[in-house]
C-alpha distance (Angstrom), angle and dihedral (degrees) to the residues before:
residue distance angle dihedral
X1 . . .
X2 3.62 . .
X3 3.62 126.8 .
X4 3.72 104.3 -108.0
X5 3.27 96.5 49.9
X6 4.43 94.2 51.9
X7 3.96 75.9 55.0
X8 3.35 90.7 50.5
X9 4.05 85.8 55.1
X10 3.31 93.1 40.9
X11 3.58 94.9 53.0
X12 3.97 96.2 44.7
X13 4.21 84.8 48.7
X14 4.04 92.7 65.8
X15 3.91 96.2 25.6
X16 4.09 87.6 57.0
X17 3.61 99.7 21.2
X18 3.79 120.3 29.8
X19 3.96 88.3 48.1
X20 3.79 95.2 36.9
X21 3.98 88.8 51.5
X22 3.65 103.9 30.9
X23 4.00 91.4 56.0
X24 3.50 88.4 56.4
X25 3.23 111.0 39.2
X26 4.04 102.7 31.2
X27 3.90 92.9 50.9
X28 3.91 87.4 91.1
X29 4.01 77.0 73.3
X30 3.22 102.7 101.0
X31 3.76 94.7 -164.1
X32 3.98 123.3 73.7
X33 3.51 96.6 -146.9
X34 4.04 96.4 57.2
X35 3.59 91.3 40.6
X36 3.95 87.5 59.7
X37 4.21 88.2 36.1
X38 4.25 83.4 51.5
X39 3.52 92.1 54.0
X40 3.64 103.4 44.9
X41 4.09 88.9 47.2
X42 3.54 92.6 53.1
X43 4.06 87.0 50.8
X44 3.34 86.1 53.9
X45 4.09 104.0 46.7
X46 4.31 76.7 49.3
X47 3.75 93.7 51.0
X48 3.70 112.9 20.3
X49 4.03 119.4 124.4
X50 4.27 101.6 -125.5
X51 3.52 127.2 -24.5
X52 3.86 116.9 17.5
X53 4.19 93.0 -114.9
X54 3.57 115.9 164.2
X55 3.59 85.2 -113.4
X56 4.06 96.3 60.1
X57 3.26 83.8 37.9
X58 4.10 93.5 60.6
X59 3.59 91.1 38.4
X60 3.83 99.7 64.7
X61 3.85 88.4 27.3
X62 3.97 92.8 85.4
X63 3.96 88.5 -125.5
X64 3.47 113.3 159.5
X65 3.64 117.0 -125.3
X66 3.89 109.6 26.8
X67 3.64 97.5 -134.6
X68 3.84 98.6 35.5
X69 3.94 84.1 48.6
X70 3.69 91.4 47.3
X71 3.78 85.5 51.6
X72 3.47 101.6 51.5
X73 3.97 99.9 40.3
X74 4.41 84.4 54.3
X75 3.33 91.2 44.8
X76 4.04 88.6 52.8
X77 3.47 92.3 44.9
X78 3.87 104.7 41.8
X79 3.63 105.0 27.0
X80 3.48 119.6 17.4
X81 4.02 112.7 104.0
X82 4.20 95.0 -133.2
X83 3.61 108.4 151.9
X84 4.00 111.1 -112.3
X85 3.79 99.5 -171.9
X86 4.32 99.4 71.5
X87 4.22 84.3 50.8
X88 3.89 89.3 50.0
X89 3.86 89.2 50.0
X90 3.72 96.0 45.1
X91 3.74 91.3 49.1
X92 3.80 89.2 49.5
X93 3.79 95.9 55.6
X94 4.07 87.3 36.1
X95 3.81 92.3 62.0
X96 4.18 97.6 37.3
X97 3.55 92.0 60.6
X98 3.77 88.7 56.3
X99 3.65 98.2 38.8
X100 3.97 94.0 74.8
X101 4.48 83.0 -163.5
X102 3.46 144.8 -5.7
X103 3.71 138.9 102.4
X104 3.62 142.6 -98.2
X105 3.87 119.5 -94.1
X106 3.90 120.6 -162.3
X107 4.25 103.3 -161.4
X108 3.57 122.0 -174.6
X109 3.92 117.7 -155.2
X110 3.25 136.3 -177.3
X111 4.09 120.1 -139.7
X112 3.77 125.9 -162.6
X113 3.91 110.6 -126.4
X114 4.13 127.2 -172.1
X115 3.75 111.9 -140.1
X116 3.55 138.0 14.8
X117 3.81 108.9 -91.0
X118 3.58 107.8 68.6
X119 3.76 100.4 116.6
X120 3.96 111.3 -100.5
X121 3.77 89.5 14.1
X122 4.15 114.7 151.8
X123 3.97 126.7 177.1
X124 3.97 100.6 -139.1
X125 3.67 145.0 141.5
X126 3.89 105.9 -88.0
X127 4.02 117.4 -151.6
X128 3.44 95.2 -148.4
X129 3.93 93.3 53.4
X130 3.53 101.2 35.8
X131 3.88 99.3 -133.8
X132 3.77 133.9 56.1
X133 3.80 125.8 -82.2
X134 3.91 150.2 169.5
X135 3.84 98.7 -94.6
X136 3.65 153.1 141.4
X137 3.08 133.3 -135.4
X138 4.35 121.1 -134.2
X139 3.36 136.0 -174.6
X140 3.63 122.4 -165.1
X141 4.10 135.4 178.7
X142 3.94 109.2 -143.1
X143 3.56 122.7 -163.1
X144 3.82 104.2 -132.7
X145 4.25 120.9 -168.3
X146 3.49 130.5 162.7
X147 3.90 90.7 -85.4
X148 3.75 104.1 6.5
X149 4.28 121.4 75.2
X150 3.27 110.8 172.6
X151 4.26 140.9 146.9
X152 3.52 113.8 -122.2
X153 4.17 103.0 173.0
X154 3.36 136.5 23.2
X155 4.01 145.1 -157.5
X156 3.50 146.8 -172.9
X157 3.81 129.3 -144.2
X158 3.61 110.3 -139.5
X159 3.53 124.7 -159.8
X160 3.91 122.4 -123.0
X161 3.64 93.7 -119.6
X162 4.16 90.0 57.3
X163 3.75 92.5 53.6
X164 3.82 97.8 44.4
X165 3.63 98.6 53.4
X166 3.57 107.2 79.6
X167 3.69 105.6 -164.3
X168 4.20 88.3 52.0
X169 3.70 86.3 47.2
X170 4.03 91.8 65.6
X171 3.52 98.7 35.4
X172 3.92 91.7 67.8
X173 3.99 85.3 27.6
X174 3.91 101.3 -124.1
X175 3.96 110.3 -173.8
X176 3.98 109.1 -104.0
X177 3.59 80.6 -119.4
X178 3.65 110.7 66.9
X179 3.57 105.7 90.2
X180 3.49 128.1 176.6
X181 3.84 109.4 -14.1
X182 3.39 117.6 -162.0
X183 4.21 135.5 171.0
X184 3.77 90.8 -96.9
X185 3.86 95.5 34.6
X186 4.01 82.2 57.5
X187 3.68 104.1 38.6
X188 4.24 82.5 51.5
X189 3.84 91.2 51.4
X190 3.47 94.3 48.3
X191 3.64 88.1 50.4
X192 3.69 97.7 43.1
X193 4.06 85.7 53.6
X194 3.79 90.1 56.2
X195 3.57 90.7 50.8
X196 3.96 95.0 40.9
X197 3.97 80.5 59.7
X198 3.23 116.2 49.6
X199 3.36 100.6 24.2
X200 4.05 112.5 -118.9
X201 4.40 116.9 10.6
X202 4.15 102.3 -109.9
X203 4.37 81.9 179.3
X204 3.66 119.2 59.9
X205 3.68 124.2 -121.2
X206 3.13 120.2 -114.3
X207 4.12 132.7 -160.5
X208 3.45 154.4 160.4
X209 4.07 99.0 -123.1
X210 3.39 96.4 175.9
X211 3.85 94.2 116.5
X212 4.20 92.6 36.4
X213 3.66 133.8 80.7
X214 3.82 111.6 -99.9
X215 3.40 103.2 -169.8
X216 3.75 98.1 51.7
X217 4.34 86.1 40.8
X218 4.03 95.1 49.7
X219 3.72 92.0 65.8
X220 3.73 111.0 36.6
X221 4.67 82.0 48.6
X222 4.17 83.0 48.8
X223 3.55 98.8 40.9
X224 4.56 82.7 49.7
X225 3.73 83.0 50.4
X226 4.09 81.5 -121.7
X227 3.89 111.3 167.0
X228 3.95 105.3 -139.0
X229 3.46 148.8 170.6
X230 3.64 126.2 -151.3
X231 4.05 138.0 -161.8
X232 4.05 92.5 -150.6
X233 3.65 119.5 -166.2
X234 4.14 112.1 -96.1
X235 3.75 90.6 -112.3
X236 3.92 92.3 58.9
X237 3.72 103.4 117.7
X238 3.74 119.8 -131.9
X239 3.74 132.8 178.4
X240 4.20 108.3 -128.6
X241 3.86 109.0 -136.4
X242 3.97 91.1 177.8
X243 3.66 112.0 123.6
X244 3.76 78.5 -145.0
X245 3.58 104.6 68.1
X246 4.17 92.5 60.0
X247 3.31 115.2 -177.9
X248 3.75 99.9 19.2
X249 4.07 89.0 56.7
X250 3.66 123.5 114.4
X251 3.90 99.3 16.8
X252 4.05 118.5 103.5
X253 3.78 103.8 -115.9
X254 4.09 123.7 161.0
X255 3.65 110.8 -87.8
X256 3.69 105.5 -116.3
X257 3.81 86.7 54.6
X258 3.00 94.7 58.7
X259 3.51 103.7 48.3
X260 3.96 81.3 45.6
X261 3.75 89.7 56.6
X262 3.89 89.8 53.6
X263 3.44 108.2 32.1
X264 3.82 87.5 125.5
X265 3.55 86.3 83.1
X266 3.78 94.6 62.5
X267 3.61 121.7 121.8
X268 3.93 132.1 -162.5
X269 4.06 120.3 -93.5
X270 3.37 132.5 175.9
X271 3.72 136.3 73.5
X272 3.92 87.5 -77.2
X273 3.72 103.3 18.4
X274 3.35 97.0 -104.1
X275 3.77 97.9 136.0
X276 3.56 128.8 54.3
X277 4.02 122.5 -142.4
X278 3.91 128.6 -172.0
X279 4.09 117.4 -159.7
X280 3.88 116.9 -165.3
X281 3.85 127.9 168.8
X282 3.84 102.2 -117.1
X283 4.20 138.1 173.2
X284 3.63 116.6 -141.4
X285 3.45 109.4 -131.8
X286 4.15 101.2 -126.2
X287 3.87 129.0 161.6
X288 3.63 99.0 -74.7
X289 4.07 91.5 -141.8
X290 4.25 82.9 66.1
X291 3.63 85.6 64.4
X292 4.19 115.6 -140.3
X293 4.18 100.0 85.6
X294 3.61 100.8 110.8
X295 3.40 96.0 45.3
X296 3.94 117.9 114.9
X297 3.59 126.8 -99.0
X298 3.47 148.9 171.5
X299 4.26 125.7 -133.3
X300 3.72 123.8 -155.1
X301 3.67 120.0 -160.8
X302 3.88 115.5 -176.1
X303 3.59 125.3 -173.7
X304 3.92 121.0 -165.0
X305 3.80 98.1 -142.3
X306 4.08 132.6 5.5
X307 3.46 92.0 -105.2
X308 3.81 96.7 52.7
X309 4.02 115.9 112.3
X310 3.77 104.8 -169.8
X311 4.08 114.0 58.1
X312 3.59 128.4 -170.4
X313 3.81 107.6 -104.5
X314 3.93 122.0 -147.5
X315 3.53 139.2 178.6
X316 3.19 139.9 -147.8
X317 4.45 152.1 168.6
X318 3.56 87.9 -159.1
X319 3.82 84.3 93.3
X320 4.43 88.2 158.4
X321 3.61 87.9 59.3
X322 4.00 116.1 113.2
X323 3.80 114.4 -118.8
X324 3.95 91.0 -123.0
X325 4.05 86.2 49.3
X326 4.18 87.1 55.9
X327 3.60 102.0 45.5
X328 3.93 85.0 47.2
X329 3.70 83.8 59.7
X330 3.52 107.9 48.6
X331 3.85 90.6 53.4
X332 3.73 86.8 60.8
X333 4.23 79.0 86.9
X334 3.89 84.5 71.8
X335 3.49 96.8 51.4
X336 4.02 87.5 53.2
X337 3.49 88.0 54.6
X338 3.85 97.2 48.8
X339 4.20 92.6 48.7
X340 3.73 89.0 50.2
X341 3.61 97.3 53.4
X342 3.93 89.4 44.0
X343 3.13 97.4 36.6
X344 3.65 126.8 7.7
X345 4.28 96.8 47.7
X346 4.52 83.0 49.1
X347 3.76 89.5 58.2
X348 3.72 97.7 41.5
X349 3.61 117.7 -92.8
X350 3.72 95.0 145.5
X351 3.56 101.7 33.3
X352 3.78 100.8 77.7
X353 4.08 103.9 136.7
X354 4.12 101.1 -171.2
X355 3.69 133.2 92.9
X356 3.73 99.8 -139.2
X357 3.96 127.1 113.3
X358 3.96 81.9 -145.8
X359 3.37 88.0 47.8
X360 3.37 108.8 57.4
X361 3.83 95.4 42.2
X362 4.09 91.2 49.9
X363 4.50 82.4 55.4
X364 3.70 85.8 45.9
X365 3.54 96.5 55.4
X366 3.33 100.8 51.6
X367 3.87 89.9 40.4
X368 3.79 85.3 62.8
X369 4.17 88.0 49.1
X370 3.64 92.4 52.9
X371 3.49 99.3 50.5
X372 3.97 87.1 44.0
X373 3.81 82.6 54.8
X374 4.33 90.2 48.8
X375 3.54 95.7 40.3
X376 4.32 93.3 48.6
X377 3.32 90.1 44.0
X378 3.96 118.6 95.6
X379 3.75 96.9 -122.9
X380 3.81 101.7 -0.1
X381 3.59 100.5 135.8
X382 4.42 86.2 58.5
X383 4.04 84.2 60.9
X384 3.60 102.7 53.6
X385 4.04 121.9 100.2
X386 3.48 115.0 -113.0
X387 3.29 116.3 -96.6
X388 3.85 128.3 -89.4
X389 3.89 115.1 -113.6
X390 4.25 105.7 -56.3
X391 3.79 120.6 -98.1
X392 3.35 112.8 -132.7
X393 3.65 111.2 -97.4
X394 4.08 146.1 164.2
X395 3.69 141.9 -176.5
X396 3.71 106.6 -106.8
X397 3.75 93.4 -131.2
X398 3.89 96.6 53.4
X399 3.57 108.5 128.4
């Protein structure tokens, strides 16, 4: 592929896309100025050489001026007081009236940070990595179709000790009220924000909520009338209400076990049969007070190979659903994965450099509008540079 013609690409990406999408989605700006600053930094997350600095950023940005244009675009960025949240919902409803299906997919990732000031940064041991690091730790809902994959919202975990110290709080400008942010607490927002825009969830949500607390999430989704489907940790007790299970029905046991127990019952899925899944009608056991424990639902256990002993373990209220219809589902978390490394880390996602909590969610946003932009376009991901040396990064959930 010659050079010319990637410019050519590149060229037809913000000439067709940038404009098309900016317009749209950046007239909730209510300002002139940032909706021209907007456009120019989502040009430059598309086009920049390396990490997504502000200073890359201004140089491909055509800003007049480097260090004026450097100025403005950080001052944009880090402390200007635009309002992210109407540009998340815009882009939300932009992108599900082009995907024609899919679902919504809450990932949590972890990101390796140096130094101690990025906001919500913690120095802790990290499951997935086996050791401690500098880190924080992101959630993100991703709208997922059949040919669209694409992160619409965004959250940050903070840590108790960055919300309880007052003079930290200010320097990094958290809102007085964000309280205590937890996983759940942000995988429910997120949800709760999808909901708030577009009304009622048609497509299920799907996580891994491995690292979340199921029996305070099951309710809040139920009482939203969210469909879901949930990877649950192996020790999350469920009660079996399958007439197939005999004796070990009706007694709270820890889902893996069970599906251990019974693993007779398995049958083969997959194009060739190379997998083997196990579907039981289960009740989570939740605090009853919550409200949603006795309702119906359906576990899938898959196993990758006969002799396997530990399945994945998901649940789900979708109890109509077709086993084959699930599993397809809960791979939809790989797909995430794959459009983030292609996509996501080459337009900047990691590479936000501040220490604000306005900050970072003004960079995410326009992340999320630039990978929009690569994803709609017709070869968009062939235009983008190639990405600066990788962060180190995890899904939460890895095990």
């Amino acid at each position: 592929m010659t050079s010319s013609y990637m410019e050519d690409i590149a060229g037809a990406v913000y000439d067709d896309g940038v404009r098309e999408v900016c317009n749209t989605l950046l007239a909730t700006l209510p300002r002139a100025d940032h909706r021209t600053l907007g456009e120019l930094y989502v040009r430059g997350l598309l086009h920049a050489p390396g990490r997504k600095t502000i200073r890359n950023i201004a140089s491909v940005a055509a800003l007049p001026e480097s260090s004026a244009g450097e100025q403005r675009l950080h001052h944009f960025i880090s402390k200007s007081t635009w309002d992210w949240r109407p540009v998340r919902a815009a882009l939300t409803r932009y992108l599900h009236d082009a995907a024609s299906a899919g679902a919504w997919v809450v990932q949590p990732r972890i990101v390796e940070k140096s130094g101690e000031h990025s906001v919500g940064v913690r120095n802790s041991v990290v499951p997935c990595l086996g050791r401690t690091v500098n880190h924080q730790h992101v959630l993100a809902i991703w709208l997922v179709g059949p040919e669209l994959v694409c992160p619409v919202n965004w959250r940050l975990v903070l840590p108790r000790d960055w919300l309880t110290d007052d003079g930290r709080r200010r320097k990094v400008g958290i809102p007085d009220h964000v309280d205590c942010v937890s996983p759940t607490e942000c995988a429910i927002s997120l949800v709760s924000d999808t909901v708030a825009t577009m009304g009622r969830l048609r497509r299920p949500v799907v996580m891994d909520a491995r690292d979340v607390d199921t029996a305070a999430m099951i309710p809040r989704l139920t009482r939203r009338q969210v469909p879901y489907l949930l990877r649950l940790r192996g020790g999350t007790p469920v009660v079996a209400g399958d007439p197939a299970v005999g004796r070990y029905g009706g007694q709270a046991m820890p889902a893996q076990r069970l599906a251990e127990l019974v693993k007779g019952l398995r049958q083969p899925v997959g194009d060739k049969g190379e997998r083997l899944a196990l579907r039981l009608q289960v009740t989570p056991t939740l605090n009853q007070a919550d409200g949603g424990g006795q309702a119906r639902h359906v576990m899938v256990a898959e196993w990758n190979t006969a002799a396997s002993t530990s399945p994945q373990v998901w649940l789900t209220n979708m109890t109509d659903a077709d086993t084959d219809a699930l599993l397809g589902l809960s791979r939809l978390t790989q797909r995430v994965d794959g459009s983030f490394a292609a996509v996501s880390t080459r337009v900047g996602a990691l590479d936000f450099e501040g220490r604000t909590f306005q900050g970072w969610h003004h960079h995410k946003t326009l992340v999320s509008l630039a990978h929009a932009i690569a994803e709609l376009s017709l070869e968009g991901e062939a235009c983008l540079p190639a990405p600066a040396e990788p962060a180190l990064i995890c899904t939460a959930g890895t095990r």
